[in-house]
Every structure is written in structure tokens, then in C-alpha cells.
C-alpha positions as CSV (number, residue, x, y, z in Angstrom):
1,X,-63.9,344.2,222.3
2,X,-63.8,346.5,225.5
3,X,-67.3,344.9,226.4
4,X,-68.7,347.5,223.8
5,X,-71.7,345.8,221.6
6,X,-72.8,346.7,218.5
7,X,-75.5,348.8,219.7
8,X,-73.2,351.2,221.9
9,X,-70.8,351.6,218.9
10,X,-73.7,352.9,216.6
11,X,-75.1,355.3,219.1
12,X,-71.2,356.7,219.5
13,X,-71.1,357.2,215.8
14,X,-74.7,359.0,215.9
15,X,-73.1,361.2,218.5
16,X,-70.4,361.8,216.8
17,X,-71.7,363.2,213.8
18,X,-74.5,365.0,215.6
19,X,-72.0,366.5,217.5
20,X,-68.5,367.0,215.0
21,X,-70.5,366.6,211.7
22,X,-70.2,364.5,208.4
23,X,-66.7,366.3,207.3
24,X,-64.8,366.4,210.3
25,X,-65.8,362.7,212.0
26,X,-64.9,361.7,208.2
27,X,-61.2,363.5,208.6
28,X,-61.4,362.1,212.3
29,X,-62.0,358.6,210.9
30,X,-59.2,359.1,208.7
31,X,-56.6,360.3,210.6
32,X,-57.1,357.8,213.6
33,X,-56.9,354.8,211.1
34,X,-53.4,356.4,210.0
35,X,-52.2,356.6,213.2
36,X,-53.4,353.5,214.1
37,X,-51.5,351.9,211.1
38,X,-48.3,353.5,212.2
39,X,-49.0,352.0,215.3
40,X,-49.4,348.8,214.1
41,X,-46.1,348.9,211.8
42,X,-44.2,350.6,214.3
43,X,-45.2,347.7,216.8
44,X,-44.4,345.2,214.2
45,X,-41.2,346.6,213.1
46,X,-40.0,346.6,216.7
47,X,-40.9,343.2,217.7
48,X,-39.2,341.9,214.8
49,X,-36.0,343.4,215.7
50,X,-36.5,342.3,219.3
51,X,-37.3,338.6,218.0
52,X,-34.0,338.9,215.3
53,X,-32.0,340.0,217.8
54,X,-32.5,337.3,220.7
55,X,-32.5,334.6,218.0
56,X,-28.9,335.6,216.9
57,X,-27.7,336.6,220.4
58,X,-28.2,333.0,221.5
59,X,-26.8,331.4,218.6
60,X,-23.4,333.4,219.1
61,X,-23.1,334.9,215.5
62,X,-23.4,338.7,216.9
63,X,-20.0,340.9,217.1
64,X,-19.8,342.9,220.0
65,X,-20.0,346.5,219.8
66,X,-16.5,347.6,220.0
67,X,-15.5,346.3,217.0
68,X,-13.8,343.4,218.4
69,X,-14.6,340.3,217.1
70,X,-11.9,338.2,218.6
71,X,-14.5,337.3,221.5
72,X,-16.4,334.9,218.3
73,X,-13.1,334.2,217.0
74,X,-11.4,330.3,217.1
75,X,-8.3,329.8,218.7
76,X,-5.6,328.8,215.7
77,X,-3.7,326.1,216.1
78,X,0.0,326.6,216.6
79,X,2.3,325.0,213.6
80,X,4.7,322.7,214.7
């Protein structure tokens, strides 16, 4: 991870609450994991939509944006 060991990542905490204190790197903590969760579901949440909307634009079942459909639409036969 980043090439940072165990070792570097404990003397960065130690640093951090020598230096910010036991309340605030606690509040830190927790508001960098919520962003970091956001993150994470906004990323998700986007690639999904990316992935649904490829998958359907290939198959041919997506309407154009005008509001005309008659692009998808089969030709009818003509009666005799």
C-alpha cells in the first residue's frame, strides 16, 4: 500500500496525536472514513450506470433522447 509498512503508519499516528490530540485525530478519523465511504459509493454508483448503460446500448433496447422511438421500431408489413 503506497510502499508504507507497518512501522511508518504507527509513527504517523504517534505524530498525529502528539501533534492534533486524542479528540480531534478521533473527529479527523471520522470524518475521512465518511468521505472515504462517499467516495467509495459514489464510485460504485457511477460505474454501475456506466456498465448498465453500455450493456443496453449494445443490445439496441435504449430509445433515443428525443422521444422518438421509431429508430427501434419494426417495419409493419403492408396488408394486401
Amino acid at each position: 500500500m503506497f510502499g508504507i509498512g507497518l512501522s511508518e503508519i504507527i509513527i504517523i499516528l504517534g505524530l498525529g496525536l502528539i501533534v492534533l490530540g486524542p479528540k480531534k485525530l478521533q473527529s479527523l478519523a471520522t470524518t475521512l472514513g465518511s468521505a472515504l465511504g462517499q467516495l467509495q459509493q459514489s464510485a460504485r454508483g457511477i460505474s454501475s450506470a456506466v456498465a448498465g448503460d453500455s450493456t443496453t446500448a449494445s443490445e439496441g433496447e435504449t430509445a433515443p433522447k428525443g422521444g422518438d422511438n421509431s429508430a427501434n421500431k419494426k417495419p409493419e408489413k403492408e396488408k394486401e
